[in-house]
C-alpha positions as CSV (number, residue, x, y, z in Angstrom):
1,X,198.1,198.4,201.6
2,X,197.3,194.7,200.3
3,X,196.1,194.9,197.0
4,X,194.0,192.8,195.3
5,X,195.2,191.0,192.4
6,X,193.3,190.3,189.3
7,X,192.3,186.9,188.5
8,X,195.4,184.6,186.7
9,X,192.5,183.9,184.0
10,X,190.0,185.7,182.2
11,X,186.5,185.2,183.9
12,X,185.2,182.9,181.7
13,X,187.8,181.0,181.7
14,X,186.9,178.2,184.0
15,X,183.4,177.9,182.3
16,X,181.1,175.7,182.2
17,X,182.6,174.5,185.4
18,X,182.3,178.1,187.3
19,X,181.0,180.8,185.2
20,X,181.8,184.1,184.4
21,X,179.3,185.7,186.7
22,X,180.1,183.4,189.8
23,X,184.5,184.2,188.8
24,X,183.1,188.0,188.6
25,X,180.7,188.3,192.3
26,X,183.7,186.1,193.8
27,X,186.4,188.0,193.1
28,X,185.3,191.3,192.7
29,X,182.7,191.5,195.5
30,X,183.5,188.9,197.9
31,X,187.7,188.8,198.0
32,X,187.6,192.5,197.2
33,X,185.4,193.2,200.7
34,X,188.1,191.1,202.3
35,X,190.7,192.7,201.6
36,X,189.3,196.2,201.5
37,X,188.0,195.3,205.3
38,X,191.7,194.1,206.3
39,X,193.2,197.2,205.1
40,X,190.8,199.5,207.1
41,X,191.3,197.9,210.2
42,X,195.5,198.1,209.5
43,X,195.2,201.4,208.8
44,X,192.9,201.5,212.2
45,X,195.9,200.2,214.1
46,X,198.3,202.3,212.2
47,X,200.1,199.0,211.4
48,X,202.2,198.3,208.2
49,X,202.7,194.9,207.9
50,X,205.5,193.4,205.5
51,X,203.5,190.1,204.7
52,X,199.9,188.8,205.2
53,X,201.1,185.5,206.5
54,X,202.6,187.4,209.4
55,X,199.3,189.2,210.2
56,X,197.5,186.2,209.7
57,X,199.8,184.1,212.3
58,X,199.8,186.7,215.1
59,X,196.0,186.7,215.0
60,X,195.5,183.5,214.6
61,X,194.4,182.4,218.4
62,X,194.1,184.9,220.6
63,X,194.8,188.1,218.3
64,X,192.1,190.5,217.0
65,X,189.1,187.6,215.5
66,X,188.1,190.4,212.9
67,X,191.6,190.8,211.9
68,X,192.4,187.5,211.6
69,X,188.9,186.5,209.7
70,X,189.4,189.5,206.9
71,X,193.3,188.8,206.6
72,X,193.1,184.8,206.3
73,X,189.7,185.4,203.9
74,X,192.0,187.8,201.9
75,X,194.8,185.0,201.6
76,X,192.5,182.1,201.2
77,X,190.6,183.7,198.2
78,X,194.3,184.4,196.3
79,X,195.6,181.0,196.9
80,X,192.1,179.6,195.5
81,X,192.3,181.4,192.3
82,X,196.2,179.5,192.5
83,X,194.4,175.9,193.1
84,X,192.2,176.3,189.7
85,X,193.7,176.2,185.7
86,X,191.5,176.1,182.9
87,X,194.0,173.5,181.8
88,X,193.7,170.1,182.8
89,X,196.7,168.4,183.5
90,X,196.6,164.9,185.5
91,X,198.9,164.7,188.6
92,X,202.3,163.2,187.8
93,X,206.0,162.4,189.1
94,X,206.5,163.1,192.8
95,X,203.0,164.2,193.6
96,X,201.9,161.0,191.7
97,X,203.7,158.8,194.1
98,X,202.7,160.7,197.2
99,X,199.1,160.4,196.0
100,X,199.6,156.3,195.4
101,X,201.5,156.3,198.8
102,X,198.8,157.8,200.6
103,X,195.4,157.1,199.4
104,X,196.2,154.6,196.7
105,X,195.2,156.3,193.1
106,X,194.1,159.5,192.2
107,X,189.8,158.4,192.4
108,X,190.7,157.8,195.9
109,X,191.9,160.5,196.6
110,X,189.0,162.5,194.6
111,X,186.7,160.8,197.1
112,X,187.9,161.4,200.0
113,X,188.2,165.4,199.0
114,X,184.9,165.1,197.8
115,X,183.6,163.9,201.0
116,X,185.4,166.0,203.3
117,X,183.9,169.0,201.5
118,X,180.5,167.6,201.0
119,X,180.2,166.3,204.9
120,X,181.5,170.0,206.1
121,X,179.1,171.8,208.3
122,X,178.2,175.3,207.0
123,X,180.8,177.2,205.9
124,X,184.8,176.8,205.1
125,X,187.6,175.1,202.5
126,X,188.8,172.3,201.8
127,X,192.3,171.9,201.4
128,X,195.3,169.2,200.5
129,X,198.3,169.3,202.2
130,X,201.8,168.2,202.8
131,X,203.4,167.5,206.4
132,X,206.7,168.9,205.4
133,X,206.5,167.1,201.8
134,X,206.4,163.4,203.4
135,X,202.6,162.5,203.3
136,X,199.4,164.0,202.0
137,X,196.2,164.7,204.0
138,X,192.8,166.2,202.7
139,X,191.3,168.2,205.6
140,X,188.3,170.6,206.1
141,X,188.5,174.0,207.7
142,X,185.9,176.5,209.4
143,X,185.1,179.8,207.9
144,X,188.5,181.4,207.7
145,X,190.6,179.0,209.3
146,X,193.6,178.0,207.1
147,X,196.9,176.5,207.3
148,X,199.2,179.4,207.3
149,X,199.8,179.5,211.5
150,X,200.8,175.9,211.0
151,X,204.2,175.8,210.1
152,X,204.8,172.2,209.5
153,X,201.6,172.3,207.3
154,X,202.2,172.9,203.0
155,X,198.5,173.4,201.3
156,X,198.9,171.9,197.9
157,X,195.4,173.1,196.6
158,X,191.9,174.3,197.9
159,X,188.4,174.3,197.3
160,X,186.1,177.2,198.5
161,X,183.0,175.8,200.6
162,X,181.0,179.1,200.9
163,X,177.9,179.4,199.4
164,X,178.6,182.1,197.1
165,X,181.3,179.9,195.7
166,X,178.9,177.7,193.7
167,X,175.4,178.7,194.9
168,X,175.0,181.0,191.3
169,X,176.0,177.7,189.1
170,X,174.9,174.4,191.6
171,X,172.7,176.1,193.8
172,X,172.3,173.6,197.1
173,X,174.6,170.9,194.8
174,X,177.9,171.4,197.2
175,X,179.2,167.7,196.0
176,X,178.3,168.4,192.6
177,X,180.2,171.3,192.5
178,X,182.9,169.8,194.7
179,X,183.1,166.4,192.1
180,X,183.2,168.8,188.4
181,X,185.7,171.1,190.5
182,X,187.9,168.6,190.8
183,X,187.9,166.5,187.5
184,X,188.1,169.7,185.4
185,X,190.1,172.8,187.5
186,X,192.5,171.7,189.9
187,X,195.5,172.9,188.8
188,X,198.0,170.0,189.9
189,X,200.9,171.9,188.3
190,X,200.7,174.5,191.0
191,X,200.1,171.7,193.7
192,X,203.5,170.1,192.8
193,X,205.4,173.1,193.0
194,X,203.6,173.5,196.5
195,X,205.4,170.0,197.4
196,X,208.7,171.0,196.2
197,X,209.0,173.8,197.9
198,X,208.2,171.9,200.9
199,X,210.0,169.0,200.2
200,X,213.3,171.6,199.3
201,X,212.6,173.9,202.0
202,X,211.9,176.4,199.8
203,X,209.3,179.2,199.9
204,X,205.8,178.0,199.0
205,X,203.0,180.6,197.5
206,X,202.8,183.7,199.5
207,X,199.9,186.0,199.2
208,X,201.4,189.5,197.1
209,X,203.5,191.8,199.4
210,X,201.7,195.4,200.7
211,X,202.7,197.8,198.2
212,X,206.0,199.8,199.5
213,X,205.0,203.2,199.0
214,X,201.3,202.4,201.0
215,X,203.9,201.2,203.7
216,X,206.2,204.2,203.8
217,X,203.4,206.9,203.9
């Protein structure tokens, strides 16, 4: 079974920007659902999958829609709590350059995130991501849609678009929230270790793996 891992910050931690009660019906209602949904319907099928990138990209088109929706949901959630630190620390080296490269400074890029969430129609992320470490694009996904199936494709951060995301602190205010998010929480740390794993080859974040004993029963 998938678990669901706690938060890599206390709830408050991210305050005044998302507060404790928002961190708390996020993660603990909403993510929880998802993944308690996706294990229900694996247990359904009588299928123990070794990662949820794997479920993810065999559902992903043509697979089971409720599936796919619960298991990219689950992942999405876990890399968002990735994409935030309660530590600000400005983009630098390598990410820096690609950032210069292709939008020309970091406000650039800040509005063109901003807008790209803001201008999304109902419900979804925003993400940042690498073509195979060479470029950066800022792109806007439907409901559960993410980038896992594309295997070129390296998210560097994300930004939830659902309601419940922000509704509790910025009520209809999406770019509001989208702008304080992020000035004050993305984590650029965890981004650039995102683009060095692509740039290397490497393995980027992975959402945890089921937990073995779950898999042998």
């Amino acid at each position: 079974m998938f678990t669901l891992a706690p938060l890599p910050y206390d709830y408050d931690a991210l305050s005044p920007t998302l507060s404790a009660t928002t961190l708390r019906l996020h993660h603990d209602k909403h993510h929880a659902t998802y993944v308690k949904t996706l294990n229900n319907l694996l247990a359904d099928k009588k299928e123990s999958p070794r990662n949820l990138e794997d479920v993810i990209r065999s559902n992903a088109d043509n697979g089971n829609a409720k599936l796919f929706n619960n298991a990219a949901q689950a992942w999405n959630h876990a890399f968002f709590w990735q994409s935030m630190s309660p530590t600000r620390h400005a983009p630098d080296g390598e990410i820096s350059a690609l950032i210069k490269s292709a939008f020309g400074d970091l406000e650039s890029l800040r509005e063109a995130f901003v807008e790209a969430g803001a201008d999304h129609f109902g419900s979804g992320w925003v993400w940042l991501t690498t073509e195979r470490g060479e470029t950066l694009n800022v792109i806007a996904t439907h409901d559960a849609k993410d980038t896992v199936p594309e295997a070129s494709v390296t998210p560097l951060l994300v930004c939830d678009l659902w309601e419940h995301a922000y509704y509790l602190d910025y009520q209809n205010e999406r770019k509001r929230y989208l702008e304080a998010w992020f000035d004050a929480l993305s984590n650029w740390s965890f981004a650039t270790s995102q683009l060095s794993a692509a740039r290397s080859g490497g393995d980027s974040w992975r959402y945890p793996a089921p937990d073995s004993a779950a898999r042998a029963a």
